[in-house]
N, C-alpha and C positions, 0 to 999 in steps of 0.2 A: 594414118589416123588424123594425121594433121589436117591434110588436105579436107577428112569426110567434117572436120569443126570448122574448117572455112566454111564450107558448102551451107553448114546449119546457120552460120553468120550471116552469109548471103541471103538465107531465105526470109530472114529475121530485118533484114537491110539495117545490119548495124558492122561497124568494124568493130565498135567494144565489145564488151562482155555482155554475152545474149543469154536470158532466161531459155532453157527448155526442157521437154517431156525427155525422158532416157526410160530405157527399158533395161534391169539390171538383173543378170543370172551369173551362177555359178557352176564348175562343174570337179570332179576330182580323178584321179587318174583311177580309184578303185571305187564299188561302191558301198554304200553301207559308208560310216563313223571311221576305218582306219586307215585311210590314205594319207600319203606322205604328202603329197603334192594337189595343187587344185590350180584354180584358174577362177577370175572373175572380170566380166565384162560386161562391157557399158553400151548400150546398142540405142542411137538416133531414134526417136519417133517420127519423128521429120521425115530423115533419110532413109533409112534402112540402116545404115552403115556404123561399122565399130569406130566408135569416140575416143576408147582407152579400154587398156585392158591390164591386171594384176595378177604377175603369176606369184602363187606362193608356192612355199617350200619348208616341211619342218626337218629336212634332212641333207647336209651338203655330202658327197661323196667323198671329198678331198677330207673334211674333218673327219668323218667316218674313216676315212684310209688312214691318214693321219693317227688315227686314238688306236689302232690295232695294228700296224705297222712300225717296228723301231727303227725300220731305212729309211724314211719317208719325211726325215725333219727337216728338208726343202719345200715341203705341201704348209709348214705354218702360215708361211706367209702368201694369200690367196685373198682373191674376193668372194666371202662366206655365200653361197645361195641360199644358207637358211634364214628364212625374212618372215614365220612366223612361230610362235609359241601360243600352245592349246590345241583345241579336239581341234579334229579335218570338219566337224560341223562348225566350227566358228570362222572358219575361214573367207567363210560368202561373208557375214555382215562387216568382220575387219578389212576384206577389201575392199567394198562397197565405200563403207568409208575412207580410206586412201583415194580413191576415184575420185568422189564428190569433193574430199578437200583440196587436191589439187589440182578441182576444173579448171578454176579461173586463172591461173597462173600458166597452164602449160598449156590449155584449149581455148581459153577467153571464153568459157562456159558456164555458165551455175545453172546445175541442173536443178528442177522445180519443182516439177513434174514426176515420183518413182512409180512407173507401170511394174507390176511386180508377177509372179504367179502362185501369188497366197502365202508365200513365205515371209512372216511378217519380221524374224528379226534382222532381217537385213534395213529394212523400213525404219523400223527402232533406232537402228544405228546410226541412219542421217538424218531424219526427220527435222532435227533441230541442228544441222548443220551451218545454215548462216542466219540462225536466229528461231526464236521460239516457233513450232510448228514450220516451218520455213518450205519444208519441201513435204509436199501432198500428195497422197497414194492413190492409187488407180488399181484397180484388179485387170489384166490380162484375159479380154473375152475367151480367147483361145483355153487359156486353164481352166477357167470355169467350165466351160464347155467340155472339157475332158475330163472334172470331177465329177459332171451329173453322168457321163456315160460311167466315169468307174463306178459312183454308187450304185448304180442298176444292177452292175453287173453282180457285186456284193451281194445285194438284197436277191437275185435269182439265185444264184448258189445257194442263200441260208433257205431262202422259204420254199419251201415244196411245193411244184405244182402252177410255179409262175412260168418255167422256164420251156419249151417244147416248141412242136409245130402249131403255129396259129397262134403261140404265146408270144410271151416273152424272150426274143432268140436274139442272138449277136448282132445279125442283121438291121433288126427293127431298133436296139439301141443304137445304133449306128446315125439310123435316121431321127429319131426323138433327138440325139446330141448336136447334130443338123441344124434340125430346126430352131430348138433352143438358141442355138450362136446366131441364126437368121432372126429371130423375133427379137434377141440382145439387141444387134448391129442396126434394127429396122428401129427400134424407138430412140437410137441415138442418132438417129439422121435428123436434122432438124430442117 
């Protein structure tokens, strides 16, 4: 990860600390709200390539073994994996944050730029991270593109009579969602 923050350096031609776009998701080891563990990372615009990455954890084993275990009073002393407190939904914007505050110190990074895919409180969370408004949001053509196909598909399920042969079929959203991403990507061509 070191080397892919050289490489953004390089492209930037600075050895200091380079402004850039990052693209930031989350993920958890269950889904839905109750997972123990998650993961959040920081992905290049530039490159492709992972920047940094935060795993968390509201559960250590050892303490867990430790608190219901009376033989086990050599596990005190340990280094805790548990590194967050709150839902498994807070976990993307609290590590979002830990990322961004410590680009510039471990990456020579300040990220600018959050490409997102609609999830805004992660956005929330650094926005004003090296000063008011500081870091500016970008929607993710790709999610977009894959909310107009899920709405379609919604809207066929509820309303009768949209869905069938010569309708409205899987297929043909498939291709509307398509196209949509192509007429996005085409007027941002400059």
């Amino acid at each position: 990860m070191i080397e892919a923050a050289d490489e953004v350096r390089k492209l930037k031609n600075t050895s200091d600390v380079a402004e850039c776009g990052v693209s930031v998701d989350g993920t958890w080891q269950r889904r839905g709200h109750s997972s123990l563990n998650g993961c959040v990372a920081v992905l290049s615009i530039d490159t492709g390539k992972v920047l940094d990455l935060e795993v968390m954890s509201k559960w250590c084993r050892n303490c867990n073994t430790s608190k219901s275990s009376e033989k086990s009073k050599h596990i005190k002393k340990h280094q805790c994996s548990c590194n967050h407190q709150g839902s498994a939904g807070s976990m993307e914007p609290v590590g979002a944050y830990r990322l961004f505050e410590r680009s510039r110190e471990t990456r020579k990074l300040e990220y600018v730029e959050f490409y997102g895919n609609g999830d805004s409180k992660s956005h929330l969370a650094v926005k004003d991270i090296h000063g008011i408004d500081s870091v500016r949001k970008y929607e993710c053509i790709g999610h977009i593109q894959k909310r107009v196909g899920s709405k379609l598909r919604i809207i066929k399920t509820k309303e009768k009579g949209l869905g069938g042969k010569g309708k409205l079929s899987d297929s043909f959203i498939d291709k509307i969602q398509n196209y949509y991403g192509i007429a996005i990507r085409a007027t941002l061509v400059i």
